[in-house]
PASEMI-259382 format. One record per residue (C-alpha): residue in one letter; x, y, z. Coordinates in steps of 0.05 Angstrom, whole numbers, padded with zeros to 5 digits, always signed. Layout:
% PASEMI-259382
aXYZ/...
//
This chain:
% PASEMI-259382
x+00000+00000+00000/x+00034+00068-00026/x+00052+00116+00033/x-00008+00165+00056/x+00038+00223+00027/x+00030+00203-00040/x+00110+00189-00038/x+00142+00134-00055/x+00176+00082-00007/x+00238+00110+00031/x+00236+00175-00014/x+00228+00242+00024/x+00192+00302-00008/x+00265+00331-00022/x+00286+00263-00059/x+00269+00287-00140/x+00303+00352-00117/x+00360+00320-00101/x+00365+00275-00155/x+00351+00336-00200/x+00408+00373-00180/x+00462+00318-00176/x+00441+00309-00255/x+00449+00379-00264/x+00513+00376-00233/x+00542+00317-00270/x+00518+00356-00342/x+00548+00415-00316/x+00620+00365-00299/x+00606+00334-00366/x+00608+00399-00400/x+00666+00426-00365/x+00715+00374-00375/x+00685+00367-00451/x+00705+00438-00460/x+00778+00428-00423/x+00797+00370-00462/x+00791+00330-00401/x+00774+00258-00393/x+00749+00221-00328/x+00780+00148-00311/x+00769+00098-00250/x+00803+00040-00233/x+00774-00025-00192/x+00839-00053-00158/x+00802-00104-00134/x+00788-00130-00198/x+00848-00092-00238/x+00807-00059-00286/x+00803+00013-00314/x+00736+00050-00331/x+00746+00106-00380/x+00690+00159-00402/x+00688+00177-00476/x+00743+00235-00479/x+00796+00191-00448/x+00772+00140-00504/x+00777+00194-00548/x+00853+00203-00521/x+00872+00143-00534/x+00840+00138-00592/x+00794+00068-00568/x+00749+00061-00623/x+00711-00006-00591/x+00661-00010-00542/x+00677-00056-00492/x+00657-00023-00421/x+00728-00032-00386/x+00804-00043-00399/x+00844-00083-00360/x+00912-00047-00329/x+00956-00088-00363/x+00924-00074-00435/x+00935+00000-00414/x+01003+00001-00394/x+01015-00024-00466/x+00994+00044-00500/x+01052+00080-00455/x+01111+00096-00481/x+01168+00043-00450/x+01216+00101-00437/x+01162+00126-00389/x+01128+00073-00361/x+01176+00063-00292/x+01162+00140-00280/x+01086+00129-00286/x+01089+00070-00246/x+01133+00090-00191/x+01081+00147-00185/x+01014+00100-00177/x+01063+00055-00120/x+01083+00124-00088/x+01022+00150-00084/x+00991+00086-00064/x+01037+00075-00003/x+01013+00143+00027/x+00947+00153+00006/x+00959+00217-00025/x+00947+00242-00093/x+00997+00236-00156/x+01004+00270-00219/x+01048+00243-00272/x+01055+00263-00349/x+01077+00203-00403/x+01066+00189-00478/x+01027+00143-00502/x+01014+00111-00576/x+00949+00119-00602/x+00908+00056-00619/x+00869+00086-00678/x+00931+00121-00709/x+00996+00102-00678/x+01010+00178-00657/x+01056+00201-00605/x+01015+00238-00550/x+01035+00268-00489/x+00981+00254-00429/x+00983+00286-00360/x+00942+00243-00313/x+00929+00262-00234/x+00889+00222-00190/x+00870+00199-00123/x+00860+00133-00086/x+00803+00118-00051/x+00786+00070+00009/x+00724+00036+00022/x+00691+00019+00099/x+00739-00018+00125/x+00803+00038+00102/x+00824-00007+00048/x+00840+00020-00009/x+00803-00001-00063/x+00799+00050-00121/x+00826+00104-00158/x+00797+00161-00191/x+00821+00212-00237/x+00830+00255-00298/x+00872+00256-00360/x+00888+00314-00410/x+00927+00312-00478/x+00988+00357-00463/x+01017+00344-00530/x+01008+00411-00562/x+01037+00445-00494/x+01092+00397-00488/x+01118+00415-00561/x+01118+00488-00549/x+01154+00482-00490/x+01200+00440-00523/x+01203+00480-00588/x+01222+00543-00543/x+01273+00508-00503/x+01302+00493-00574/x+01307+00560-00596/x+01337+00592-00534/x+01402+00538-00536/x+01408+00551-00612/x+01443+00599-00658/x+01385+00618-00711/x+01438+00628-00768/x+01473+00561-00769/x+01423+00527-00729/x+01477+00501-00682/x+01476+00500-00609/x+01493+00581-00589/x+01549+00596-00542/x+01508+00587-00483/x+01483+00526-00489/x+01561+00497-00515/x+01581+00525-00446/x+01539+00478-00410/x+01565+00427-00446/x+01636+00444-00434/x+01612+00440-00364/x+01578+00375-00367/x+01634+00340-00390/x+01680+00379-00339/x+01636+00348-00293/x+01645+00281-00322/x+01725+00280-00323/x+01726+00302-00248/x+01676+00249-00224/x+01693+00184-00270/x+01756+00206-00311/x+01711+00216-00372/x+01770+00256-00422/x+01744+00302-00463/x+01771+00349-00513/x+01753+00421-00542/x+01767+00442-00609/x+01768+00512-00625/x+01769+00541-00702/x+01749+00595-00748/x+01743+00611-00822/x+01803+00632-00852/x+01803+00704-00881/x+01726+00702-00867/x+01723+00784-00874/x+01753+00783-00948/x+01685+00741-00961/x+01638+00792-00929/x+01681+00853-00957/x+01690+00810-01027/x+01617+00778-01037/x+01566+00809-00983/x+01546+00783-00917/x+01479+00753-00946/x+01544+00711-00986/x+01584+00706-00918/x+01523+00679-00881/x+01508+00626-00936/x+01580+00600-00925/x+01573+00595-00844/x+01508+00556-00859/x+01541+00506-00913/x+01596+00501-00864/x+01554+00476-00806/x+01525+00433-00846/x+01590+00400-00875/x+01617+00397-00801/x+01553+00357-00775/x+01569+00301-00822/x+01639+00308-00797/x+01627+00294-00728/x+01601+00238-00690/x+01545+00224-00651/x+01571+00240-00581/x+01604+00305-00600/x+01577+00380-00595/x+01589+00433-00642/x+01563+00507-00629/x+01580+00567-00654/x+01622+00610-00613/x+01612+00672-00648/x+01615+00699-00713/x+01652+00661-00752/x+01684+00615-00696/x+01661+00553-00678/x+01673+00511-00609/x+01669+00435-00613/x+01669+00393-00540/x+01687+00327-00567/x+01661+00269-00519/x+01717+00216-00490/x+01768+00236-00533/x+01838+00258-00512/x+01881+00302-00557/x+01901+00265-00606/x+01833+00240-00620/x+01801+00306-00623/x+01858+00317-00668/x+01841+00268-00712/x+01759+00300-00701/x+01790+00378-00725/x+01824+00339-00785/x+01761+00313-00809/x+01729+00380-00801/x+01789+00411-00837/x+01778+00366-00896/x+01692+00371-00901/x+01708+00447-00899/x+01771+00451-00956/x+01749+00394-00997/x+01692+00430-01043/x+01686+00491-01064/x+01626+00530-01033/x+01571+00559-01083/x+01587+00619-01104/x+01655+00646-01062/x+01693+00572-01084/x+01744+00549-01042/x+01743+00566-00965/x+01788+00537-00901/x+01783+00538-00826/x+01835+00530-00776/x+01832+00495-00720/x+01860+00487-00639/x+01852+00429-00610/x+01870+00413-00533/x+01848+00354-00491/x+01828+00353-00408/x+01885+00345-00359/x+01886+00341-00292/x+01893+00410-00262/x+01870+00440-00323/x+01804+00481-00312/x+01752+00489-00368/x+01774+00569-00373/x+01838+00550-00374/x+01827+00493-00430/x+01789+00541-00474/x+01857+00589-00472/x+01896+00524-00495/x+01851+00508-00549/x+01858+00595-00569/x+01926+00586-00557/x+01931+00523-00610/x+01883+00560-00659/x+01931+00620-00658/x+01988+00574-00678/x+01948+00538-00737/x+01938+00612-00764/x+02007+00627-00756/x+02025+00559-00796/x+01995+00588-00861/x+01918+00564-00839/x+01877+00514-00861/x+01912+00466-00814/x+01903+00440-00750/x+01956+00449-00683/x+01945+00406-00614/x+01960+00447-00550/x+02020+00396-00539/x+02055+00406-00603/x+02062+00484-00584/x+02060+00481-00503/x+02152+00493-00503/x+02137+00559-00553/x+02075+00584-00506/x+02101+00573-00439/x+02179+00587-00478/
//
């Protein structure tokens, strides 16, 4: 028999209301995070599964329809690279119940596209303080994470040559400073310039002057190997740090570079030359004082006729002499 009120069974007067206004409030969450780009997850522990909502599907590009993934079918769509960073961050914040935030790539399923996805998230214990869930949001970061990445770019490189700048070659110096003190990681630097580089400007224009600096970066590149770091210094000088190679290997590095620079003639000015310093880490020997060294040798190649290369130890009697 229905309740004398009219109301259902074990509903108040307030119940509709209610019920009324929590809808309106998940349309109003729906629309929010719609409009952010944000997608809601949840994941059962207890049964190891992940719930997403149709923007994180969108995300991750899901095209099926099955209600729930299982953990270990998600952790395949992040990037390998990332994964021990993401996970480390779900055992952390696990451990002490406190909320994490972690950002990782991730393949997508319907394309195969790189995308960058900052997740945060909370766990969440059930009667008996157990906890038993998880609850959160993810957000494609991808468009963010290449500006940022396209600006740190462009403030470590020279525009003209598209080298590192002097900056950024300076923090390299120091890293591998760092290395030699710590593990006895030798490096060497190789300093050099284009010969007679203000005959070109004076002779053919700058426009003609900054064309050869760019063909000349180029040439050096393919000159070099992978663990070395070329920047330009300024102007027309150039500062290589070459990686776990003492002085006579670097010397061998500057001879290549001597060779991709001499070898052909450049469009429209013909033949041009560099000279080249080279001097390689000793102990004692600080980076500023390396740097002179490596002046010091490029000094002596210019006084050689140019387009050579000198090693701080062929000339160290004449300098300290």
């Amino acid at each position: 028999m229905a309740p004398a009120d009219g109301h259902e069974a074990g509903r108040g007067p307030g119940a509709s209301a209610t019920e009324h206004a929590l809808r309106r409030s998940e349309e109003r969450l729906k629309l929010a995070t719609e409009a952010a780009g944000i997608g809601i997850w949840e994941r059962d522990l207890s049964r190891d599964r992940f719930y997403f909502d149709e923007r994180v599907r969108a995300l991750y590009g899901i095209t099926d329809h099955a209600g729930d993934w299982s953990y270990r079918r998600w952790r395949a769509l992040v990037h390998p690279e990332d994964l021990p960073g993401v996970e480390s961050a779900f055992r952390e914040a696990f451990a002490r119940n406190e909320r994490f935030e972690v950002e990782f790539r991730i393949q997508r399923l319907d394309t195969g596209a790189t995308r960058y996805i900052r997740a945060v998230g909370q766990y969440t214990d059930d009667e008996q303080g157990r906890l038993t869930r998880a609850i959160g949001i993810n957000e494609d970061v991808t468009e963010y994470r290449r500006l940022q990445q396209e600006l740190e770019r462009r403030a470590c490189q020279d525009p003209l040559t598209n080298l590192f700048n002097r900056a950024k070659i300076h923090q390299l110096q120091r890293a591998a400073e760092a290395a030699w003190e710590r593990h006895g990681v030798p490096f060497s630097v190789v300093l050099f310039d284009v010969d007679l580089f203000k005959q070109i400007n004076d002779r053919w224009g700058h426009n003609a002057g900054d064309a050869v600096l760019w063909e000349l970066a180029r040439r050096i590149r393919g000159a070099l190997r992978d663990e070395d770091h070329i920047g330009r210094w300024g102007g027309e000088e150039f500062l290589i740090v070459a990686a776990h190679a003492d002085e006579p290997a670097a010397g061998g590095i500057a001879e290549r570079v001597r060779r991709a620079a001499a070898d052909r003639p450049f469009e429209e000015v013909g033949t041009v030359t560099v000279s080249l310093g080279v001097a390689g880490v000793e102990p004692g020997v600080s980076l500023r004082d390396l740097q002179y060294r490596a002046d010091q040798a490029l000094y002596a190649a210019k006084g050689a006729g140019r387009n050579c290369v000198r090693r701080y130890s062929q000339i160290a009697g004449a300098v300290l002499g």
